[in-house]
Every structure is written in C-alpha cells, then in structure tokens.
C-alpha positions, -999 to +999 in steps of 0.1 A: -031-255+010-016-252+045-012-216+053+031-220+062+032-229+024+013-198+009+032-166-002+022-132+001+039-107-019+042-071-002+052-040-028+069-008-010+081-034+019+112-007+024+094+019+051+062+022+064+030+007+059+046-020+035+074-033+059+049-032+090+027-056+068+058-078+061+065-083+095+028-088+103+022-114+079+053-131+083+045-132+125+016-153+107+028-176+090+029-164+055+057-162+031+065-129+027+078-115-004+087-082+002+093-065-024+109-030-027+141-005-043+160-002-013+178-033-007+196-022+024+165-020+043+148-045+029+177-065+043+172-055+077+134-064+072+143-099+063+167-099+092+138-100+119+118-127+105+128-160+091+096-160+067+101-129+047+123-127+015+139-097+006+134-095-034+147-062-056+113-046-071+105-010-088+070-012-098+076+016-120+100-003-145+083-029-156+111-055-165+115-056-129+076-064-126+079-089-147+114-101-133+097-107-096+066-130-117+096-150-132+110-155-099+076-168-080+063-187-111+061-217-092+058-206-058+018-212-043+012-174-042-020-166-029-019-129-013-007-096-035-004-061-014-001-030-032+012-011-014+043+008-029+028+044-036+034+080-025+030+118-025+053+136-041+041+175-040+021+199-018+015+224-044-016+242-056-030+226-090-018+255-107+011+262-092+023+226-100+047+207-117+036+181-144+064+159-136+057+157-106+016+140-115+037+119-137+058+104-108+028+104-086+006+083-111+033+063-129+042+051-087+004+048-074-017+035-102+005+027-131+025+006-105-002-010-092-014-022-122+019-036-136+018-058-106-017-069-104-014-079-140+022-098-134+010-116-104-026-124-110-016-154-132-003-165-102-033-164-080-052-187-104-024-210-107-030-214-066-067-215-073-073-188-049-061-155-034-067-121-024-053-087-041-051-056-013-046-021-029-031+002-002-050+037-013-059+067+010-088+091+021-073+114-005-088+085-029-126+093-013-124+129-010-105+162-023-086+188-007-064+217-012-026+215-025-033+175-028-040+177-062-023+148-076-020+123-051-058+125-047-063+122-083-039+093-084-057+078-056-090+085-070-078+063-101-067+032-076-101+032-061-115+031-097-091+007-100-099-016-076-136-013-080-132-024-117-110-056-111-133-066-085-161-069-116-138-083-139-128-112-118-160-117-105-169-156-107-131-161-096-117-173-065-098-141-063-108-115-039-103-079-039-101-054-014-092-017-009-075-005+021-077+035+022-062+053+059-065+084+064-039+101+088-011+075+094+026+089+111+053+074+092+090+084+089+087+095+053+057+097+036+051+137+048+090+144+044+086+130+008+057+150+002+070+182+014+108+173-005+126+165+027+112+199+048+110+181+081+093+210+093+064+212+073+062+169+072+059+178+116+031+205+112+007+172+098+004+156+126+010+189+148-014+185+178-026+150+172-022+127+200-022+093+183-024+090+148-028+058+130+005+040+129+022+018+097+015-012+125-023+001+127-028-002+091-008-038+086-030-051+112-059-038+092-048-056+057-040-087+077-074-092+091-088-087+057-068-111+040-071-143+069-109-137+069-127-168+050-125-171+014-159-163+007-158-131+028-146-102+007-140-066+023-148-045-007-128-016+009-122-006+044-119+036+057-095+034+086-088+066+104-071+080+139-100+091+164-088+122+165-095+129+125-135+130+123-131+136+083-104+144+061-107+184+069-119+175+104-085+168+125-089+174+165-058+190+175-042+198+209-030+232+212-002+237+241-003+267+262 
C-alpha cells in the first residue's frame, strides 16, 4: 500500500501538538484525518494542506467516536494519534475539585481508549498500522499541584503498555510519546483557567522549550520507521529541563 493512499487519523488536531502533527504528516504524504471539536480551526488547518480532512470529533462522547469509525470504515487507515488530552487544574490534591479528575480522565484516558477501540478494527482491516498515544513526563513521574493530570497520564502509559501485550503477534504497533516541557498557546492557560499570567510563569526563564512542531516531528519519525521497528515509548524534553523538577532558568538583571 503506497504511502499517498494511507490515512492517519490525528485526535485534538484543533491547537497544539495535534495540528502540528496534521500538518507534519500531511507535508508527508499521509491522509490526514484530523480530528477535533472546534470546527473553525480545524478549518483553517485543512486550509494549508490539501491532504488533511477536517472531521467533527469529541473523544469524550462516544457517539461521535463511533460516528468518525462509520465515516473511515472503508478508507485504508493505517496510523491512529492520540493525542486530544489536557490539564485542567493546578490545585493541591486536597484542595481539589473532583470534577475537575473527572474531566481530566474522561479527556486523557477514557478518550483515548474510546478511540483506540473504534479505530483498531480498522488497522487490521489495512493489515498493518501504528497507534501513537500522546502522554507526558507527568505520566513518568509526580509533582506538586499536578495531581490529576499525572494520574491521568500515569493510566495512558499503563495504557499503552497493556495494548502493546494484547496485540502482540499483530501487525499493529504501539508507541508512547511522553514530552516534557512543550510551549503551546493553550495547554498552561487551560490549566491555570485562562490566568495568562500564571500559564507565562511556566516557561518563565526558559530559552527554548520544546515546540508543538518539536513533538510532531518526534511522532512522525516513529510512525515512518519500518514496520518491524517499534518505539515502545520515547521521553522528549527541552535542554534546558534536566528532569521534571530540574528546569534551567534564565534570570534577568
């Protein structure tokens, strides 16, 4: 199967990591699928680039889910990204809202695996493919007021690691993604409810971290290796963050 025929279906393509891995694909010849809520950008998106589809997708409803596997049932899909995901508090465990976990988990992990299950049929109908799950440091390691997006992200990795054993002996491979500090336009403002202030203070002092481009060119290597070669998960990070609590900052005078 020539690689212009293949499809490659992107969740969360609105912002961020998700629509610079659209475009990336796309510039590659793929069929992109990109799938998000915001029409309206995703419109733009499929603007730039001939090869990518703008398709109406909330990964938390799963109607829609099962809506987008209806509408690729016969297309040669061979590449899923997770990707659509989020943190949606800063707050000390105990000082946190419930609702807000449920969000954070229902987005993250329950997402995820409404879509893995949709579109997997899929990937053995082509005979081959790759599923990428977009998690995070947070899902390797635990830190202070992160509470449950590094839970959530905990459970993708254990996610990830268990499809990987139940499809072993498939032509399906499966790969984890996790970046640490990555500058986007809205994952710290969502984070810290719109407070553009404390979403700045993040990346306060660091002088290049990882960008949404960074990361898509990370999932697309992964993906165009051979199809025996598998990257069980790749830890991407900026130079400037060492480890997760170890973030070299520039102070001005």
């Amino acid at each position: 199967m020539s690689k212009d025929r293949e499809y490659a279906v992107v969740t969360g393509a609105s912002s961020g990591i998700g629509a610079a891995t659209a475009r990336t694909l796309a510039a590659h010849g793929y069929h992109v699928i990109a799938a998000a809520r915001r029409m309206d950008r995703l419109a733009e998106l499929a603007a730039s680039n001939e090869n990518i589809e703008a398709v109406e997708l909330d990964v938390t409803n799963q109607s829609s889910v099962d809506a987008l596997a209806h509408l690729l049932s016969d297309k040669p899909v061979t590449v899923v990204v997770s990707n659509a995901g989020g943190s949606f508090d800063g707050s000390l465990l105990l000082e946190s809202d419930v609702e807000s976990w449920l969000k954070t988990f229902d987005v993250n992990v329950l997402g995820s695996v409404r879509v893995i299950k949709a579109l997997t049929p899929l990937l053995r109908k082509s005979g081959r493919g790759i599923i990428v799950v977009v998690t995070s440091t947070a899902g390797h390691v635990t830190y202070e007021t992160g509470g449950s997006y590094t839970a959530a992200k905990h459970a993708e990795k254990a996610l990830v690691q268990t499809l990987r054993l139940e499809l072993n002996g498939e032509p399906i491979r499966v790969t984890e993604i996790a970046p640490g500090m990555v500058k986007t336009d809205e994952f710290a403002l969502n984070r810290f409810a719109g407070d553009s202030a404390k979403a700045a203070k993040v990346y306060e002092g660091v002088e290049a971290p990882l960008t949404a481009d960074d990361v898509a060119e990370a999932i697309r290597w992964s993906i165009m290796l051979p199809d025996h070669f598998n990257v069980d998960s790749m830890t991407i990070r900026p130079v400037a963050q060492a480890a997760q609590h170890k973030v070299h900052r520039v102070t001005k005078n």
